[in-house]
C-alpha positions in Angstrom: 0.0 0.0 0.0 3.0 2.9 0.9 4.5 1.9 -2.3 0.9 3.4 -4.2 0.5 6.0 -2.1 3.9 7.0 -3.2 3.2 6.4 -6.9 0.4 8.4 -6.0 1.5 11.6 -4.4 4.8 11.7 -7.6 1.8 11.4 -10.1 0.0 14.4 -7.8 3.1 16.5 -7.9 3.1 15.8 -11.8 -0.1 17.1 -12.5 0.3 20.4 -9.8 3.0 21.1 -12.1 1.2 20.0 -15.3 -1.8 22.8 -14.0 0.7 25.5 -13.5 2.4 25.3 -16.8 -1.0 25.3 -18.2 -2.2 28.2 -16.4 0.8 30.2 -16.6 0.5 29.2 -20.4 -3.5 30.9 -20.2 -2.0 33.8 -18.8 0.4 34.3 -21.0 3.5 34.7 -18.8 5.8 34.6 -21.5 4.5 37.5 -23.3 1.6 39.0 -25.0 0.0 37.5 -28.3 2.0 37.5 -31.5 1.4 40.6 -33.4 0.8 38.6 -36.8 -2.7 37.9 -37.5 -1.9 33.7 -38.9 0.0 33.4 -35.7 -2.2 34.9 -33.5 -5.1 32.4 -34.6 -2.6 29.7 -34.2 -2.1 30.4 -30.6 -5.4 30.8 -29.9 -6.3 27.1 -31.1 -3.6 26.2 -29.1 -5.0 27.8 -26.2 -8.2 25.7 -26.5 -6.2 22.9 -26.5 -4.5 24.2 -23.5 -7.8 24.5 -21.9 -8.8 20.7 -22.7 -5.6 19.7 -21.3 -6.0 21.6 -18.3 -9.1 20.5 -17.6 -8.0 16.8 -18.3 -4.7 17.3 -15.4 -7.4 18.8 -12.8 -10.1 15.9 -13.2 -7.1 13.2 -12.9 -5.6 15.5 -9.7 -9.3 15.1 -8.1 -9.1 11.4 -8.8 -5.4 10.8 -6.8 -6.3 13.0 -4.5 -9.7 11.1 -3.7 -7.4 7.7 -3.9 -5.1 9.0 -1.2 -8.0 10.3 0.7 -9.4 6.8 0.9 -5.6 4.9 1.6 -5.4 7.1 4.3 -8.7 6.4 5.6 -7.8 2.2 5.5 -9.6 1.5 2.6 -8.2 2.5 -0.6 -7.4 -1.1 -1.8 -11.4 -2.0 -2.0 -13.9 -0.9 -4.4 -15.9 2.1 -2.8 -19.2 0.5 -5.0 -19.2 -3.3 -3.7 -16.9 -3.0 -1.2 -14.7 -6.3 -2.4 -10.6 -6.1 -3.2 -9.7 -3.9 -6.2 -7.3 -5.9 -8.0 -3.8 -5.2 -8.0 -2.9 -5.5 -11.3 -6.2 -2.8 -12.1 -4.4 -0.7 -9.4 -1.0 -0.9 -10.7 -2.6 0.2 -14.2 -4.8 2.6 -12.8 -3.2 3.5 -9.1 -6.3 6.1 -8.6 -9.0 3.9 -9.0 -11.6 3.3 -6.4 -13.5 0.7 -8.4 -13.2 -3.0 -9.0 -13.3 -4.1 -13.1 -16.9 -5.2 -12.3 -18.3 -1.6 -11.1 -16.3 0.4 -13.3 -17.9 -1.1 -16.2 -21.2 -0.9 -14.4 -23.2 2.5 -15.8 
């Protein structure tokens, strides 16, 4: 269990990072818009990718951090649906997960 929590709190550390780069990305830290009309636009599409990334790092930080909520309350290993052993090789592919296979796939 320590050894996911720690692959946990790296991958959390990631994404913080991941978010600030993105933000300082939305906010342009590095300078003001290109004055070029063509680049312009292409820096604008990239900002809406940007966004969608952004969005993407903050739903995944909600996920590890809801994972390392749950180790540190004793039950992080079992599926918060069924209650029954998550199995490890679905949490070494997926160390935030708080479902078994069965009640993930479950709508």
């Amino acid at each position: 269990m320590q050894e996911r929590k720690t692959r946990l709190e790296t991958l959390r550390l990631e994404l913080l990072d991941r978010i600030r780069y993105y933000e300082a990305h939305q906010h342009r830290t590095s300078g003001a818009l290109d004055k070029d009309l063509d680049d312009q636009a292409l820096e604008v599409r990239n900002d809406e990718v940007i966004a969608r990334l952004e969005e993407e790092a903050r739903t995944e930080l909600a996920q590890v951090e809801r994972a390392l909520a749950r180790l540190d309350a004793g039950v992080g290993d079992d599926c918060e649906k069924c209650g029954d052993p998550i199995a490890p090789e679905r949490l070494e592919a997926l160390p935030y997960t708080t479902r078994c296979k069965e009640c993930a796939d479950l709508p």
